[in-house]
Backbone as CSV, one residue per row, in Angstrom:
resi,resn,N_x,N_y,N_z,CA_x,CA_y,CA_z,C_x,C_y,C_z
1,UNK,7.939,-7.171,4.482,7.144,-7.374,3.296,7.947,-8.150,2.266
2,UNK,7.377,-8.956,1.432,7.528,-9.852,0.722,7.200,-9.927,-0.688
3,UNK,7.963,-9.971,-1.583,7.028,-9.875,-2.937,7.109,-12.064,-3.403
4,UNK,6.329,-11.995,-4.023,5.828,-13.877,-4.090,5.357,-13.967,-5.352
5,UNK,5.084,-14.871,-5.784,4.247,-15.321,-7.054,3.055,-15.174,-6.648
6,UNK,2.134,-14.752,-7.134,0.673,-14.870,-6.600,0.524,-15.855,-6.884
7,UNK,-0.586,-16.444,-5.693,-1.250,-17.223,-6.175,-2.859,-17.497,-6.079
8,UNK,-3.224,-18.195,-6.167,-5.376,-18.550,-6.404,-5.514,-18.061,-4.539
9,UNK,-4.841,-18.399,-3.767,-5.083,-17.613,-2.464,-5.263,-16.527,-2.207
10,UNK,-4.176,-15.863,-3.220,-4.285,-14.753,-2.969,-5.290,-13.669,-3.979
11,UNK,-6.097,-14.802,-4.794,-7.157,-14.128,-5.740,-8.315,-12.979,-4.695
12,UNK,-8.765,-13.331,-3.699,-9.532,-12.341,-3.053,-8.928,-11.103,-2.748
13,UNK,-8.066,-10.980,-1.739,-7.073,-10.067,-1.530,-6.866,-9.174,-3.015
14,UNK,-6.490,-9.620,-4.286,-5.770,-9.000,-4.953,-7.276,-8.189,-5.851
15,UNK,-9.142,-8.719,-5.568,-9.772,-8.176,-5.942,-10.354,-6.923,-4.966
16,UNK,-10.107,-7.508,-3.961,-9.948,-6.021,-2.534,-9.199,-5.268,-3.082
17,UNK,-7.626,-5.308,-3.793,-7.360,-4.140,-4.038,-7.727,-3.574,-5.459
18,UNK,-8.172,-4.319,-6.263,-9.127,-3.773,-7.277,-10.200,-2.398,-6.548
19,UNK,-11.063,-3.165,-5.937,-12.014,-2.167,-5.505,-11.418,-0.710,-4.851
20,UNK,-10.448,-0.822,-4.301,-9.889,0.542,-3.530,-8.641,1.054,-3.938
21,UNK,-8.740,0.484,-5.496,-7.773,1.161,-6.010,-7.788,1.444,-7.300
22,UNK,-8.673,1.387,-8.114,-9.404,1.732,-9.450,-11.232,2.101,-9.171
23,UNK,-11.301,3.199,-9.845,-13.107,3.427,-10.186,-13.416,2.430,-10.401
24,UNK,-15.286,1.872,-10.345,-15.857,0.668,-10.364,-15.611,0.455,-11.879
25,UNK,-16.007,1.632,-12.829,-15.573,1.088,-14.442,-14.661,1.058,-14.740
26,UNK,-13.191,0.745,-14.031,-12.185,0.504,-14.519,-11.696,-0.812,-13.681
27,UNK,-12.136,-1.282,-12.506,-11.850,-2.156,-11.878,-11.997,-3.932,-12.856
28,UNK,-10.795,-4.465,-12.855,-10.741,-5.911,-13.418,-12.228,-6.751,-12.575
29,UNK,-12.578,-8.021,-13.218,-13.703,-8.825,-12.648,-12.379,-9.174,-11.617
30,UNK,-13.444,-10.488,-10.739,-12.983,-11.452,-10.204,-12.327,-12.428,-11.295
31,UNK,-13.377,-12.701,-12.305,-13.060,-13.601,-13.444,-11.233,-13.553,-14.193
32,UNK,-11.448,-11.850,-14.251,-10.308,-11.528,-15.222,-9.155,-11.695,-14.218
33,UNK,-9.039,-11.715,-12.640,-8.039,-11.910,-12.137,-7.464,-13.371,-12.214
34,UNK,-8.829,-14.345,-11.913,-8.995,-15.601,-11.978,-7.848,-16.633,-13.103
35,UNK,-8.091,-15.859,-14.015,-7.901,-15.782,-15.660,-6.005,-15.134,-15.775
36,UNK,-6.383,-14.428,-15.256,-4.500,-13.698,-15.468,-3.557,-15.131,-14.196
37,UNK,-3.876,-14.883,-13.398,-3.496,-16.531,-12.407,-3.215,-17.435,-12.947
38,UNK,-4.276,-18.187,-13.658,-4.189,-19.338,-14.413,-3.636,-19.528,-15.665
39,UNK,-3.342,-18.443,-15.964,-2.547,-18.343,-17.388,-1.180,-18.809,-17.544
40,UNK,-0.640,-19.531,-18.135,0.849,-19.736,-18.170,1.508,-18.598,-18.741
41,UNK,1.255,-17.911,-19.534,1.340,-16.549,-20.343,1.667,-15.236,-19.219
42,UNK,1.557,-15.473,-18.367,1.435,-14.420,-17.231,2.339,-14.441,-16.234
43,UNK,2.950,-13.662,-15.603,3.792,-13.561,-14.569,3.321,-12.510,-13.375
44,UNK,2.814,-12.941,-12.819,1.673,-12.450,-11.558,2.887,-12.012,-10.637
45,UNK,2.778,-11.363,-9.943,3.990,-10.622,-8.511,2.590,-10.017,-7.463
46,UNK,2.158,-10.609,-6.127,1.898,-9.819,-5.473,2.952,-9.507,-3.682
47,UNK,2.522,-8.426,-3.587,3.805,-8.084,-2.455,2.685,-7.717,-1.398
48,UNK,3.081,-8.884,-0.009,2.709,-9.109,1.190,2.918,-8.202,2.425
49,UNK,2.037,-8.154,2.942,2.392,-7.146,4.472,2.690,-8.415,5.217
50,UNK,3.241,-8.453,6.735,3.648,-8.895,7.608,2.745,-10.077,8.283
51,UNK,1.550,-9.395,7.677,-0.072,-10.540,8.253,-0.536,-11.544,6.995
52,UNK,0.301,-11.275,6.255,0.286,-11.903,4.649,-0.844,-11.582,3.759
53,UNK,-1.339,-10.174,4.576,-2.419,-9.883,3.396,-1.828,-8.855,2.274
54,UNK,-2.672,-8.704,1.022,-1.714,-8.859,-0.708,-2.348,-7.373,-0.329
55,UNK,-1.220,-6.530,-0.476,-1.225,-4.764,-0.665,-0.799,-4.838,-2.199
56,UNK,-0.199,-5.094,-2.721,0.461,-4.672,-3.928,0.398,-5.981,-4.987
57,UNK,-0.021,-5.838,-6.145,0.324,-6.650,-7.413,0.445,-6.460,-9.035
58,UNK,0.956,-6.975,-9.267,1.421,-6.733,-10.340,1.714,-7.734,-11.391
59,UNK,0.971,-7.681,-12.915,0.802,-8.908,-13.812,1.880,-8.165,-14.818
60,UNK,2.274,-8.949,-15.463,3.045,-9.072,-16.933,2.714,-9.849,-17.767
61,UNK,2.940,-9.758,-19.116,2.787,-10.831,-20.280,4.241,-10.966,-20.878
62,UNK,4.236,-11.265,-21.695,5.490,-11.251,-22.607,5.393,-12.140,-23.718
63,UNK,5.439,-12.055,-25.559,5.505,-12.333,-26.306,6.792,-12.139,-27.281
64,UNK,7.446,-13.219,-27.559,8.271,-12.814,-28.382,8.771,-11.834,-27.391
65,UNK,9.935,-10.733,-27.971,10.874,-9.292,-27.491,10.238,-8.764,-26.557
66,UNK,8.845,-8.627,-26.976,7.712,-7.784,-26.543,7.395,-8.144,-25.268
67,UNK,7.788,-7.313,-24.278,6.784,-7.368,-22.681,5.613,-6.632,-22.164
68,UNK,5.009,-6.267,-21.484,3.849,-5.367,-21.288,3.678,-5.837,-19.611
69,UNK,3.339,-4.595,-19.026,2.760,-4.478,-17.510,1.534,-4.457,-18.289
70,UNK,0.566,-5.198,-17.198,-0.727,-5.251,-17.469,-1.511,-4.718,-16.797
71,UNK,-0.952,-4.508,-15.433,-2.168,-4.133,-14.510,-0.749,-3.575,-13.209
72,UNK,-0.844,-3.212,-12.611,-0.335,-2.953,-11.421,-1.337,-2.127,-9.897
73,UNK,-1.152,-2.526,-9.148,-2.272,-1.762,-8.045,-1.526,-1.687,-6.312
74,UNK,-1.316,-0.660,-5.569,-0.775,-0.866,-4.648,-1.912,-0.344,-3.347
75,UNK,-2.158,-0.740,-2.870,-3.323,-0.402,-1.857,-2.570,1.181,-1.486
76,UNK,-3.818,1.800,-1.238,-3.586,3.197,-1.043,-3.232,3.749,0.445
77,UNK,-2.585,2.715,1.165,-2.271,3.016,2.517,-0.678,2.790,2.546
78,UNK,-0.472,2.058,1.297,0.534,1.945,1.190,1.575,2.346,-0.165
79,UNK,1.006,3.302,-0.912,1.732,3.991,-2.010,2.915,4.877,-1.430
80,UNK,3.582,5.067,-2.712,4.935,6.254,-1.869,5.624,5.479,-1.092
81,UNK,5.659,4.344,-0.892,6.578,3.217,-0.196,7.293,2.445,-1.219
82,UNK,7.289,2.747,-1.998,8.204,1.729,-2.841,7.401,0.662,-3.718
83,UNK,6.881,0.249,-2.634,5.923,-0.861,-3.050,6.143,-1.267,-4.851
84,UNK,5.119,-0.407,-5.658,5.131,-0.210,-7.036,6.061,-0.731,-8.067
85,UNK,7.285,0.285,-7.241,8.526,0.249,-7.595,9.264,-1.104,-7.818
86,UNK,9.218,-2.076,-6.518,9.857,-3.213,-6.203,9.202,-4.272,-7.173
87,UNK,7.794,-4.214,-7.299,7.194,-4.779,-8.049,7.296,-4.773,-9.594
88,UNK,7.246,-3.734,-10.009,7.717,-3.339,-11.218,9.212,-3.752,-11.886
89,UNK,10.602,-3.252,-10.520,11.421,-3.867,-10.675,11.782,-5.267,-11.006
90,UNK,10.870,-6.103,-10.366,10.538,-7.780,-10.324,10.152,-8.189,-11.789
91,UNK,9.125,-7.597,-12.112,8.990,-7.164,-13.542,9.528,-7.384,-14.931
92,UNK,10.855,-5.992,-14.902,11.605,-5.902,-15.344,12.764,-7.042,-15.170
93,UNK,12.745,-7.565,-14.364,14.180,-8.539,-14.583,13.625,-9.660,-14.922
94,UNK,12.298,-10.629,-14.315,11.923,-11.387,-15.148,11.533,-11.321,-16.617
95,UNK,10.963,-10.104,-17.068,11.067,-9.797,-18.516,12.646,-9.732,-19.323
96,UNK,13.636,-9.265,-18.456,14.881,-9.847,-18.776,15.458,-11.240,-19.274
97,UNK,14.884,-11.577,-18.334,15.625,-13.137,-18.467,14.966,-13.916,-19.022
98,UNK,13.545,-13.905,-19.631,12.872,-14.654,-20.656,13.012,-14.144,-22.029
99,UNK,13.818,-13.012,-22.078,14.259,-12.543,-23.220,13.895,-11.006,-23.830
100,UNK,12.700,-10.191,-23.250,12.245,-8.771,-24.059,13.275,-8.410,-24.267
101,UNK,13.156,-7.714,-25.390,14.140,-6.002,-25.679,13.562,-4.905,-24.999
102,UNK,12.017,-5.095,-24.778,11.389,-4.074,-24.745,10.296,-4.692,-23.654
103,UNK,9.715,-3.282,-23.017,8.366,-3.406,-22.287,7.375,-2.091,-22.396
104,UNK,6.545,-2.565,-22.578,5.136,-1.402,-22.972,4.291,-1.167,-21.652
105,UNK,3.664,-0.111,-21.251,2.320,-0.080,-20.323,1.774,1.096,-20.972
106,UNK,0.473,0.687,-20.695,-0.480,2.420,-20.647,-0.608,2.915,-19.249
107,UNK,-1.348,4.513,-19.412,-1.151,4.888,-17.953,-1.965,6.386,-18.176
108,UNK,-2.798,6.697,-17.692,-3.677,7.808,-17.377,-2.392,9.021,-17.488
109,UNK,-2.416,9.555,-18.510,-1.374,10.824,-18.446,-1.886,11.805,-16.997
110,UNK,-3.274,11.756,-16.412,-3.306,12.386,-15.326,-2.570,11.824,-14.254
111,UNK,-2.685,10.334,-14.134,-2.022,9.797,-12.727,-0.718,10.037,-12.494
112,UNK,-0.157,11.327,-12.328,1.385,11.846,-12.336,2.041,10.956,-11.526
113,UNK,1.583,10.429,-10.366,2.168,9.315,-9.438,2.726,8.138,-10.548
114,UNK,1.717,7.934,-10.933,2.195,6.431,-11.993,3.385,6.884,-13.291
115,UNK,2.936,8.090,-13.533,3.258,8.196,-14.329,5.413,8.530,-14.245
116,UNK,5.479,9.056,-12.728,6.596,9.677,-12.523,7.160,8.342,-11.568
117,UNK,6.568,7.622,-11.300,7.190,5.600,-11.141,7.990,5.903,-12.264
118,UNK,7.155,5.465,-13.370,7.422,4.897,-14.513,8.631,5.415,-15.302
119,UNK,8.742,7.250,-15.274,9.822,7.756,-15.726,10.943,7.395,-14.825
120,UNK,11.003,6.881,-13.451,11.917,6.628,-12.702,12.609,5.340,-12.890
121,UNK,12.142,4.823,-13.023,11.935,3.116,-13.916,12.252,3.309,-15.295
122,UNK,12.736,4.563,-15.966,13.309,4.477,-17.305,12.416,4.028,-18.450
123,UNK,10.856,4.188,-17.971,10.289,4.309,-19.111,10.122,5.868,-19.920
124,UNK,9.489,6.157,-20.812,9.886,6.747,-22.212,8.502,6.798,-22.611
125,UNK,7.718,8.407,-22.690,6.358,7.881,-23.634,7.007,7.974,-25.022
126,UNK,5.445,6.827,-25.632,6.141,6.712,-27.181,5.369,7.488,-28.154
127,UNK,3.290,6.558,-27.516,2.078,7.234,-27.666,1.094,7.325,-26.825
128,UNK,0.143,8.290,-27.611,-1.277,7.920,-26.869,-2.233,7.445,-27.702
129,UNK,-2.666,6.364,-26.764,-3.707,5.342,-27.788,-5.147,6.362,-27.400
130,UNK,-6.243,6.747,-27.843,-7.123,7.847,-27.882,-8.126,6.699,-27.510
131,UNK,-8.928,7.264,-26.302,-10.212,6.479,-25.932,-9.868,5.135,-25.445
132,UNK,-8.737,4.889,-24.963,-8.394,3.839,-24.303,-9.122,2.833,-23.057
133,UNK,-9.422,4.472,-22.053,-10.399,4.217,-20.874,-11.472,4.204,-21.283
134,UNK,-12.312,4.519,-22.017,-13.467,5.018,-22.501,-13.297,6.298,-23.106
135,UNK,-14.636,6.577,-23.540,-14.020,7.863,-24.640,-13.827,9.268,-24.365
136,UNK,-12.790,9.875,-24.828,-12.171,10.969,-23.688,-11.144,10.724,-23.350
137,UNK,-10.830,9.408,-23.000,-10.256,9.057,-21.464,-9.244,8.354,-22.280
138,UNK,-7.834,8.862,-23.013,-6.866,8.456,-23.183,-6.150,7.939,-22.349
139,UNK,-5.198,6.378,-23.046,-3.365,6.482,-22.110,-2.689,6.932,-23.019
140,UNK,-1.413,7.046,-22.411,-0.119,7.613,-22.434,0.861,6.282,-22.687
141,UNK,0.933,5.656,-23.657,2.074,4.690,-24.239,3.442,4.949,-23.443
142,UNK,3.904,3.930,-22.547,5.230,4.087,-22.506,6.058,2.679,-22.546
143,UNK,7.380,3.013,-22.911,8.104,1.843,-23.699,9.595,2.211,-22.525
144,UNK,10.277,1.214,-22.126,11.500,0.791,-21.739,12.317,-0.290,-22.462
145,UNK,13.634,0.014,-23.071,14.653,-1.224,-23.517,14.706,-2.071,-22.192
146,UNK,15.059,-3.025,-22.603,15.795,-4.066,-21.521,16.598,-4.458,-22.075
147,UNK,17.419,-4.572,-23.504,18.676,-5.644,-23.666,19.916,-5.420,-22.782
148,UNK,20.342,-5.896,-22.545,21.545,-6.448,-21.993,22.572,-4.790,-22.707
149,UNK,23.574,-4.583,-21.650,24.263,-3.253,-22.645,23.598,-2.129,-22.888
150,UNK,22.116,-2.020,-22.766,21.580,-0.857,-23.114,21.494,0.475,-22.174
151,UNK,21.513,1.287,-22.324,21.807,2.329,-21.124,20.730,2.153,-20.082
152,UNK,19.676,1.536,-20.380,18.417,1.401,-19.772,18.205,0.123,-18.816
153,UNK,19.640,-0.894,-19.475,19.018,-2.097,-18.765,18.779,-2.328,-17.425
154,UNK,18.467,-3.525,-16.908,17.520,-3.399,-15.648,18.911,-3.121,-14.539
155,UNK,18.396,-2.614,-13.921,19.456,-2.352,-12.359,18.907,-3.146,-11.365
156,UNK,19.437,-3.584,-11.125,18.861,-4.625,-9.779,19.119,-3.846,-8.317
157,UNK,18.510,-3.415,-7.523,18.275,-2.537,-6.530,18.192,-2.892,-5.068
């Protein structure tokens, strides 16, 4: 397995794992994947099985200091493999080297899976934004340093 830049090829694949890996009201369009791809603003990662079909992906932004995971999804045949992890890692070091101090995601305080990635990965909740998913349906703010020197910075693995 392989992690790659996504690309417009791999736009179908990466809405297959939309569907079987988020509820229908939480699942991204085709459009919005379309859209995160084509963005220069974006740093797309999807990670390949052996037949080159896209199990795992993962978007970033980054403004100024400021980084953010945007989306992450690992097909559910293949979670608990790392997968996430590697991706995320990828992540983190390109958010390195374009400069963050910092990186943000939200995250279903229920999804303990995501959520215990993320503490493994040295993120930190900060908040919860209220009605995030819809109403009810909070995230869980979490924040990681990246500078250079910081007890947190990225480990390359």
């Amino acid at each position: 397995m392989i992690i790659s830049h996504a690309r417009v090829d791999d736009l179908a694949g990466i809405v297959e794992l939309e569907k079987v890996g988020f509820d229908a009201e939480e699942q991204w369009s085709e459009t919005a994947w379309a859209d995160e791809l084509a963005a220069h603003d974006r740093y797309v990662l999807a990670r390949l099985d052996a037949d080159s079909r896209v199990i795992g992906v993962a978007t970033f932004s980054c403004v100024a200091e400021l980084a953010d995971l945007n989306r992450v999804i690992v097909h559910p045949e293949f979670r608990g493999r790392g997968i996430g992890a590697s991706l995320l890692r990828a992540g983190l070091e390109w958010a390195n080297a374009v400069g963050a101090h910092r990186m943000l995601l939200e995250v279903r305080p229920d999804n303990e899976p995501a959520v215990a990635l993320y503490r493994g990965l040295g993120f930190e909740p900060i908040a919860t934004r209220r009605d995030y998913y819809g109403t009810g349906q909070h995230a869980l703010v979490m924040a990681r340093s990246l500078r250079v020197g910081d007890a947190w910075a990225v480990e390359c693995a």
